[in-house]
C-alpha positions in Angstrom: -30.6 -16.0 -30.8 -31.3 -15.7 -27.3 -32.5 -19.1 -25.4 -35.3 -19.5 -23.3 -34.8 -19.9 -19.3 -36.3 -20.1 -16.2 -39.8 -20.4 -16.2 -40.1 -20.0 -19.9 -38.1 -23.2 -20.2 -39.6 -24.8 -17.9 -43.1 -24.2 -19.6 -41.8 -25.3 -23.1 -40.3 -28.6 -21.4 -43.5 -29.2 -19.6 -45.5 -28.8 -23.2 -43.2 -31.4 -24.8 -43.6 -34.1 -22.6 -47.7 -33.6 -22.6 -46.9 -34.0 -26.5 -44.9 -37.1 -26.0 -47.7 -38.7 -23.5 -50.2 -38.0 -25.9 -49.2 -39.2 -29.5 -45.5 -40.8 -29.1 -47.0 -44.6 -29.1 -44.8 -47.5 -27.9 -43.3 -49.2 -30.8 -45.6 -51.9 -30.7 -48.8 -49.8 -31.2 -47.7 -47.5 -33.9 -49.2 -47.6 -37.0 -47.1 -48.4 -40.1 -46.7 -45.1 -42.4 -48.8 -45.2 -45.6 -45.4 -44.3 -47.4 -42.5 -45.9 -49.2 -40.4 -43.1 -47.9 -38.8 -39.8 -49.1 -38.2 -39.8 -53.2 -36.1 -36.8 -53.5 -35.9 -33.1 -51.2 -35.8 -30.1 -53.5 -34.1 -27.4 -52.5 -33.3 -23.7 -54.8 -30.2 -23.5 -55.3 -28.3 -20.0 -57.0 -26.0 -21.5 -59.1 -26.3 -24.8 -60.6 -22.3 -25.4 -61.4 -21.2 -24.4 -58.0 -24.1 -26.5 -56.0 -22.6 -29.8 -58.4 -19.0 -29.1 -57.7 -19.8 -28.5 -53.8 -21.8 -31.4 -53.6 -20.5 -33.9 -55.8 -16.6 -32.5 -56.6 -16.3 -32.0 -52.4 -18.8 -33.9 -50.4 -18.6 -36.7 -52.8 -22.7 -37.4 -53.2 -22.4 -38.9 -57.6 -24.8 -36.1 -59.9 -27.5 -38.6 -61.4 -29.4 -36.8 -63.0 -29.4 -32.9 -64.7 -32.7 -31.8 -66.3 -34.5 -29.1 -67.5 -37.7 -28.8 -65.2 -41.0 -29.9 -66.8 -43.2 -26.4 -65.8 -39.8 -23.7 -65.9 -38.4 -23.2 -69.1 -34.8 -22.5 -68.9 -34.3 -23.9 -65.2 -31.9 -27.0 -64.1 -33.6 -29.7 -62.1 -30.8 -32.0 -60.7 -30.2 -34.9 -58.4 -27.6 -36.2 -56.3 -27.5 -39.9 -55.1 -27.2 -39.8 -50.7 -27.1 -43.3 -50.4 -29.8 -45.8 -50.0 -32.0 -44.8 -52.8 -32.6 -41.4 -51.5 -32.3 -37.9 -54.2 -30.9 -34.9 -53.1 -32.6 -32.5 -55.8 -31.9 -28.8 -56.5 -33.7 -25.9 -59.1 -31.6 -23.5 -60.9 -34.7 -20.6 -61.8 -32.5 -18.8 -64.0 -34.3 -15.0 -63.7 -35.6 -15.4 -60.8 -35.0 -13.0 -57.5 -34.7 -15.3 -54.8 -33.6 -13.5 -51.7 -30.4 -14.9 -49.6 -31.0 -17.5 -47.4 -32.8 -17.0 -44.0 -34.3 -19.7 -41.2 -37.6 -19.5 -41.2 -40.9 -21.2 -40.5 -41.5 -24.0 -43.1 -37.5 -23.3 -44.2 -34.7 -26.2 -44.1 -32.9 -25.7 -41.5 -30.4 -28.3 -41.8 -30.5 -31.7 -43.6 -28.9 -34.5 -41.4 -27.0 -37.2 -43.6 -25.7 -40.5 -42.2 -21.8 -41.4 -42.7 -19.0 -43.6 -40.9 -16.7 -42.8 -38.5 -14.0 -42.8 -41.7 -16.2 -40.7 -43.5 -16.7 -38.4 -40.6 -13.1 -37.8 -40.3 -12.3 -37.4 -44.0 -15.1 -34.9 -44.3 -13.6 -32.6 -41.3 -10.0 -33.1 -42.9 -11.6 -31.7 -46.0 -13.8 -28.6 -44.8 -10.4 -27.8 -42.2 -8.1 -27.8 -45.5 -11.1 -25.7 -47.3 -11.2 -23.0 -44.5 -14.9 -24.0 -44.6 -16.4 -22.8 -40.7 -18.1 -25.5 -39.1 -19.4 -26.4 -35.8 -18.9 -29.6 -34.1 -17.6 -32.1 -32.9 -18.2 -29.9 -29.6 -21.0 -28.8 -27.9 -21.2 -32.2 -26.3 -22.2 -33.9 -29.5 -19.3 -35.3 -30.5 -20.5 -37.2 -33.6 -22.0 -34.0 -35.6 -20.6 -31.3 -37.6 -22.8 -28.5 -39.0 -21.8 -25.9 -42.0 -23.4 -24.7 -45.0 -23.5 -25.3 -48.5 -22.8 -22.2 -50.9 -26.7 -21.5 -50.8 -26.7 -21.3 -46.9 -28.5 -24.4 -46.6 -27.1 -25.8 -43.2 -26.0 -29.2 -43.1 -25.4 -31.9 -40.6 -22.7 -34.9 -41.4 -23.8 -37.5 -38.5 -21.8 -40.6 -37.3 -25.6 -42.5 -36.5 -26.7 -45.4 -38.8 -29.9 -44.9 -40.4 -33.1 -45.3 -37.7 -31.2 -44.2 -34.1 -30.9 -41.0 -32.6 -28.6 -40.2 -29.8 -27.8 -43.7 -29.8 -31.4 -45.2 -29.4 -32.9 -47.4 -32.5 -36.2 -45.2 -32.8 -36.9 -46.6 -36.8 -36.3 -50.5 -37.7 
């Protein structure tokens, strides 16, 4: 995808920063979110054994839960536990035509998760002995790989604790 430059750039960087003067608040002066926080993210998947042997069998996220979903008759609804009370949840709509995967507007286009430095290195010793392609630790980020999951949903592991981005605590 080609990248902006010149004075495109320099427009879209001007338009961000009038965004962050007028609504990123000081800490301080935000207001608290009227939420507890995210339950579960749903995502389609193709293939209900191979998502829950990718995900729990090699990234190592524990299946909780496999259900049949309350308005689909016929379709798997299943969860994977990501740490700190947060679901990872997928549909199986056996039948249904669901084209490949694409980024588009109001798609995923990757789903950052939060691990350690150990972690991190076991994950990359696992997707290198997999052949899995991945991107990362390069491009001057050196605490991110990116791949994707057998439905093409990209994926970020992420040596940052919970609440800081690029090093800076931006959530208590």
């Amino acid at each position: 995808m080609p990248q902006p430059a010149g004075q495109e750039l320099d427009a879209i960087r001007a338009r961000r920063e009038e965004l962050r003067r007028r609504y990123l608040r000081p800490e301080g002066e935000r207001p608290h979110s009227t939420v507890r926080g995210v339950h579960h993210l749903a995502l389609i998947c193709r293939d209900t054994e191979e998502t829950i042997r990718f995900y729990q069998e090699f990234l190592g996220f524990p299946l909780v839960e496999l259900v049949e979903n309350r308005d689909y008759a016929g379709s798997n609804h299943f969860f994977f536990d990501i740490g700190n009370h947060n679901l990872l949840g997928f549909f199986d709509f056996p039948g249904h035509d669901h084209p490949p995967f694409t980024e588009t507007i109001g798609g995923v286009q990757h789903l950052a998760i939060s691990i350690s430095a150990d972690q991190f290195e076991a994950a990359k010793k696992k997707l290198d002995q997999a052949g899995i392609d991945y991107l990362g630790p390069d491009r001057g980020v050196m605490d991110s790989m990116y791949f994707r999951d057998p439905n093409g949903i990209g994926l970020e592991l992420y040596q940052e604790e919970l609440g800081i981005f690029n090093g800076q605590r931006i959530l208590d």
